[in-house]
VEXLUM-691296 format. One line per field, with one value per residue (C-alpha): x, y, z; residue number from 1; residue in three letters. Coordinates in nm, 4 decimals. Layout:
<nodes>
east <- [X_...] .
north <- [Y_...] .
up <- [Z_...] .
num <- [NUM_...] .
residu <- [ala_...] .
</nodes>
This chain:
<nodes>
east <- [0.6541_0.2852_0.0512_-0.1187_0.2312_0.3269_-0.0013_0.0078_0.3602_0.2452_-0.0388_0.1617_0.4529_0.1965_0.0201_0.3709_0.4485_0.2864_-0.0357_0.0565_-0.0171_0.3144_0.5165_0.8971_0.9843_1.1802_1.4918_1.7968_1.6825_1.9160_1.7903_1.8434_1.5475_1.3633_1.2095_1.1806_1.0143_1.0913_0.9629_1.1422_0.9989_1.2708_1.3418_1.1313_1.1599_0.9177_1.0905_0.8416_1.0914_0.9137_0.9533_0.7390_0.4194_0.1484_0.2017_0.4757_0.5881_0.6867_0.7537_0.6955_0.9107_0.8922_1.2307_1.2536_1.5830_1.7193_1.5624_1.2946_0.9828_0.6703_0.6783_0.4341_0.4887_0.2443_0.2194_-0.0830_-0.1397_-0.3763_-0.5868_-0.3621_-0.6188_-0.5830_-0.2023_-0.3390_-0.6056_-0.3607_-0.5854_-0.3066_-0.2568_-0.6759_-0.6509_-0.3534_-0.4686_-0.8043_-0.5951_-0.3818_-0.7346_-0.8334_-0.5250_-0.5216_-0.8101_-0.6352_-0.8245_-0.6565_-0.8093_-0.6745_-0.3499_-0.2249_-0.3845_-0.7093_-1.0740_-1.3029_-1.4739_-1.4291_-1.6113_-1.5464_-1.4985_-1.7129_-1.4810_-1.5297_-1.2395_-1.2960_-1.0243_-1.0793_-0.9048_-0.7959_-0.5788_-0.4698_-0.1135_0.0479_-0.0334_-0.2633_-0.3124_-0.6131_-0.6815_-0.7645_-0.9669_-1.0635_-1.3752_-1.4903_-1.8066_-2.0740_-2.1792_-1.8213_-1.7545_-1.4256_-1.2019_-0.9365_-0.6826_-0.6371_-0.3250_-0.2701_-0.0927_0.0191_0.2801_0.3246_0.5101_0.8592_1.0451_1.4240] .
north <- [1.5919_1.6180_1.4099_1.1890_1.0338_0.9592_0.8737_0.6108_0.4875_0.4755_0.2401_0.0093_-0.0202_-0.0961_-0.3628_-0.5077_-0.5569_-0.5915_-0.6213_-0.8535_-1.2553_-1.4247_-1.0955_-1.1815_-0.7971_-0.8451_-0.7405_-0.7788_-0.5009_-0.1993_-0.1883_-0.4653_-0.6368_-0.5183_-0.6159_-0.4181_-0.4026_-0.2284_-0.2214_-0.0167_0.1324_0.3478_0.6774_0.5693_0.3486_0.2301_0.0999_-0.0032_-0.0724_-0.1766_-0.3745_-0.6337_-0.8393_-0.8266_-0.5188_-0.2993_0.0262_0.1228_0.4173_0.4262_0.6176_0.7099_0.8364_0.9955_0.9946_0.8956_1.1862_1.1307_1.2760_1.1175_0.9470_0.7882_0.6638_0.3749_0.2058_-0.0540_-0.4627_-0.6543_-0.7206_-0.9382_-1.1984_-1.2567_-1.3789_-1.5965_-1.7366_-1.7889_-1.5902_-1.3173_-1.4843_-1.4968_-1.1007_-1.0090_-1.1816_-1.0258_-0.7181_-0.7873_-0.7840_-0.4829_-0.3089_-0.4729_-0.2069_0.1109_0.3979_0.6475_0.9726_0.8013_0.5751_0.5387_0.2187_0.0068_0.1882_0.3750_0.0456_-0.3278_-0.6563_-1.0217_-1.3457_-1.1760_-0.9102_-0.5360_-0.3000_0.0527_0.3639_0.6824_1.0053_1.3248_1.6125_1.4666_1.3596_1.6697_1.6394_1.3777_1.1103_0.8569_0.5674_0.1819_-0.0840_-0.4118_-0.5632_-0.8971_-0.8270_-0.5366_-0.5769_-0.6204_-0.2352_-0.2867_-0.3325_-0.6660_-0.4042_-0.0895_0.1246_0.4982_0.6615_0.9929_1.1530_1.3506_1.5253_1.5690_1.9260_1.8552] .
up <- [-1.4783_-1.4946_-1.2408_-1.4901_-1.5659_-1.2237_-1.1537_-1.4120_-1.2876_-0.9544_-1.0038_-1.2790_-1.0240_-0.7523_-0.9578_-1.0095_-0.6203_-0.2922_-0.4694_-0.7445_-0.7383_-0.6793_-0.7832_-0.8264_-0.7040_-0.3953_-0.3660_-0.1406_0.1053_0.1713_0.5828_0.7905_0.9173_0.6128_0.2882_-0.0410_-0.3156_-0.6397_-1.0031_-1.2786_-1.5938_-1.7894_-1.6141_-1.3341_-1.0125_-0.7018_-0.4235_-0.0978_0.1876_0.5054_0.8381_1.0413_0.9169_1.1740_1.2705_0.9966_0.8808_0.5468_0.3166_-0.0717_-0.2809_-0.6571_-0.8376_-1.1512_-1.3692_-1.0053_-0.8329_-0.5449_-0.6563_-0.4398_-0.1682_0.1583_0.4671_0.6323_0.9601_1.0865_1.1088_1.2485_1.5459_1.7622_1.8065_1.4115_1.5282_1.7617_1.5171_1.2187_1.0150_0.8954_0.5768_0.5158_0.6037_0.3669_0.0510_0.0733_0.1169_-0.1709_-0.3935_-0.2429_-0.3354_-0.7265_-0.7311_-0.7211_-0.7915_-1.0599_-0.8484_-0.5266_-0.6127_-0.2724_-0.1645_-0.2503_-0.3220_-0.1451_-0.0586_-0.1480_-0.0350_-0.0705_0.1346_0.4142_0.4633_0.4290_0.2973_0.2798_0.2611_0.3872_0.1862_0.2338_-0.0084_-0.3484_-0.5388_-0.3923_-0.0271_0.0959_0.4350_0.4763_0.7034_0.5723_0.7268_0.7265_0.8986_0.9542_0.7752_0.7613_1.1078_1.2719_1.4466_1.5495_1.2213_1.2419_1.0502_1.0273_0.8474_0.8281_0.5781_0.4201_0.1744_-0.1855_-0.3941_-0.2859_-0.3852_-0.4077] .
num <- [1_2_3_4_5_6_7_8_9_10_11_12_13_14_15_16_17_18_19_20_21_22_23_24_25_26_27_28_29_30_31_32_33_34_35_36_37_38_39_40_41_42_43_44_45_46_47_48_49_50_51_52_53_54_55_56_57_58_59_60_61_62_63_64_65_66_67_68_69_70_71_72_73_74_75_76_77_78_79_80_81_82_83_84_85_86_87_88_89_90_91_92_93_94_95_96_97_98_99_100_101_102_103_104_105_106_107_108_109_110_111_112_113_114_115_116_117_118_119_120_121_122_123_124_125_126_127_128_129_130_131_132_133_134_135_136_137_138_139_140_141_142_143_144_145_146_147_148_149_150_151_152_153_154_155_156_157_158_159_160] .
residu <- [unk_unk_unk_unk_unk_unk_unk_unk_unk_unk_unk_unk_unk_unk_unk_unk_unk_unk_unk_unk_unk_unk_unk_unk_unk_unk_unk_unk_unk_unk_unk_unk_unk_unk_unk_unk_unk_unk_unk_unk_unk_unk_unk_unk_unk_unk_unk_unk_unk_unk_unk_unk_unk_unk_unk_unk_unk_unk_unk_unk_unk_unk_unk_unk_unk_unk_unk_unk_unk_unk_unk_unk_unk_unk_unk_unk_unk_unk_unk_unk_unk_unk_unk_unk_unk_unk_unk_unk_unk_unk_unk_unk_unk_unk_unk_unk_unk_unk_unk_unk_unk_unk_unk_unk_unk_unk_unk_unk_unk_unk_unk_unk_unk_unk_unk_unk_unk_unk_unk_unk_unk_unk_unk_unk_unk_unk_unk_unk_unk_unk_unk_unk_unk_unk_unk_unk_unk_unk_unk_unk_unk_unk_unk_unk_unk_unk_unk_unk_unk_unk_unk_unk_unk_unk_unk_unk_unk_unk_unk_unk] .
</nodes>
């Protein structure tokens, strides 16, 4: 399998879920207390199984002819005063857009850098397909030090 084909999976099957507008992916999860996500293209699946909403955990996997081939783990949320506010749902769509822009040299999450609706996304990266972890953030706006969310992540090729 070369990386230009599960890159291009990768990024159609994460176009198709979590970052898709009023996506019809979820499933009937196989954890309890969780929800999943998967998308199917032949050969190949994505399932995203993760837990919780302001704050949540997850792991991404990519099979191949029903073999696990990629995968990547995530945990982060959102500033707890966000909860208080109600503004979760404000923070995830604009996370939702930043994540329709998934770069094809980085397709774990959104780009480098994103702005809109006076918030700030920007995604720090390290390694590549084969081995990589990064950090995510949203701020409030340019000025805003302290990001309202914040997720780390990391994962790659698997060997079975």
């Amino acid at each position: 399998m070369h990386d230009d084909t599960l890159i291009a999976f990768l990024i159609e099957a994460k176009l198709q879920t979590y970052a898709a507008e009023g996506a019809q992916t979820q499933v009937e999860p196989a954890l309890p207390g969780s929800r999943q996500l998967e998308y199917v293209r032949g050969e190949w699946l994505y399932r995203d199984i993760y837990f919780g909403s302001a704050r949540f955990a997850g792991q991404e996997t990519v099979y191949c002819e029903s073999t696990p081939v990629w995968a990547m783990t995530y945990f982060g949320g959102v500033d707890e005063s966000l909860v208080e506010q109600g503004e979760i749902g404000r923070v995830y769509r604009f996370l939702r857009q930043a994540l329709r822009l998934v770069p094809h040299d980085a397709p774990y999450r959104g780009p480098r850098r994103f702005e809109a609706d006076c918030m700030v996304y920007t995604a720090e990266v390290h390694g590549n397909i084969e081995d990589f972890w990064g950090v995510e953030t949203i701020s409030a706006d340019e000025r805003c030090a302290a990001p309202i969310y914040t997720l780390r992540f990391s994962g790659g090729r698997l060997r079975v």
